[in-house]
Structure formats: C-alpha cells, structure tokens
N, C-alpha and C positions, 0 to 999 in steps of 0.2 A: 504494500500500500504506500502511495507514495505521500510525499507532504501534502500537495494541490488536494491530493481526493481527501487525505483525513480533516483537514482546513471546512472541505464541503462538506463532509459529514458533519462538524460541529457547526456549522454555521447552519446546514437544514435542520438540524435537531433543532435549535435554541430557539428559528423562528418559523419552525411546522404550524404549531399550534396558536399561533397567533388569528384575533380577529381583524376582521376588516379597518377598526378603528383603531387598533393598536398600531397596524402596517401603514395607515395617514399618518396617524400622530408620532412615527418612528422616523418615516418617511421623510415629514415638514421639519421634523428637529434636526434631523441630516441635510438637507436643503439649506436651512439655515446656516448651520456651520460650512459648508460649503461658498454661501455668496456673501458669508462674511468675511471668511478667507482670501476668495477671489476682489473683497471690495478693499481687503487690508493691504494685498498683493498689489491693486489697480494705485493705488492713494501713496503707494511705496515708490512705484516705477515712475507717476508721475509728480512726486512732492519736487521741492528745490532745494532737500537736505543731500548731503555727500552721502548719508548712509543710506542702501537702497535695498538694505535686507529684511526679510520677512519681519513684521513686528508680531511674533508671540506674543507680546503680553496682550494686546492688543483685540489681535482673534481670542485669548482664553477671555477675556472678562467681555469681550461684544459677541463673543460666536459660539464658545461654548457654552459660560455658566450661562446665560437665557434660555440656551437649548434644554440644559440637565435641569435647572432650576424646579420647574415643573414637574418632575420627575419624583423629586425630592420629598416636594409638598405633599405628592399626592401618598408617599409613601408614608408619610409622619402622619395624615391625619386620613390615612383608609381606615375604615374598620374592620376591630381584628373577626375573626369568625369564630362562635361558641363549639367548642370542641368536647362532643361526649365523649366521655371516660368508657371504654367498651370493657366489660366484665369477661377475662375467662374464667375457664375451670381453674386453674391454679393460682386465682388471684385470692388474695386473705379479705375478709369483708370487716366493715369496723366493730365485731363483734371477735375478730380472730379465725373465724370458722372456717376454712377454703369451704370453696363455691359445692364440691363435691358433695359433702356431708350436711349442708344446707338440704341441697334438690334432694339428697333420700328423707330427711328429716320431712320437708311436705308430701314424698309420695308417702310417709308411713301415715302420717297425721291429715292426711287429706286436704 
C-alpha cells in the first residue's frame, strides 16, 4: 500500500459520513482560508515594502482563526447527550448483588 492510497483511505474515512451541511460548512471554511491566503499573497506582491514574503501572521488571524472560530463555539456550547448506564450480568447493583442472583431471586418470588 503505498503513501497516496493510505493518505485516501484516511481522508475517505474521516469525511464518508459526513452530511450535506457539514460538506458546505467545511467546504466555505476552506474557501475562506484559501482567498484569504491568495488576498494576503495579492497585497504582498503588490505593496511598496522591500519585503515581498508571504505574511503568516496575517493569513492565521484573517484566514484561519475566522474559519476555526466557529468550530470552537459550536463545540463548547453543543449539548452533551444523556448516556444510559447499560446493566450486564456481571455488573454489582447498589445493593452489592450481581445482576445474576437478583433475576433468580424474582423468578423464585414471582
């Protein structure tokens, strides 16, 4: 398996499952950082300074944090999801009992 393929396997996995709204809203955010890059690149080649190199700091606080920003937000105040505690057999119940000697204890007693 070479690099290229395993590269594409991790890249189809992460975004298989994605919905239509996630693939816009991934989409625009890449967009974004892109034509903020190409505006920081355009504003570079034609400024009047001597220095005519890419301005990183530039692109990160105009191109990327606006992109991730949102991202962030939506992380810190999603709501979490109520998560049942699933009972097995070999779990202790807050009497001590395993589960086991519970279930005969009602098939004896009805």
């Amino acid at each position: 398996m070479t690099f290229f393929s395993k590269v594409e396997e991790f890249i189809r996995h992460i975004f298989d499952d994605l919905s239509l709204k996630q693939k816009i809203t991934y989409t625009l955010s890449i967009s974004w950082m892109i034509f903020i890059g190409y505006l920081i690149y355009w504003n570079g080649m034609k400024g009047y300074q001597i220095d005519k190199s890419f301005k990183w700091n530039d692109w990160f606080w105009f191109g990327a944090v606006p992109a991730l920003v949102p991202y962030l937000l939506y992380f810190i105040w999603k709501k979490k999801e109520n998560k049942i505690h699933e009972v097995n057999p070999g779990d202790n119940l807050p009497d001590n009992k395993p589960t086991t000697d519970i279930a005969e204890e009602i098939r004896k007693n009805g």
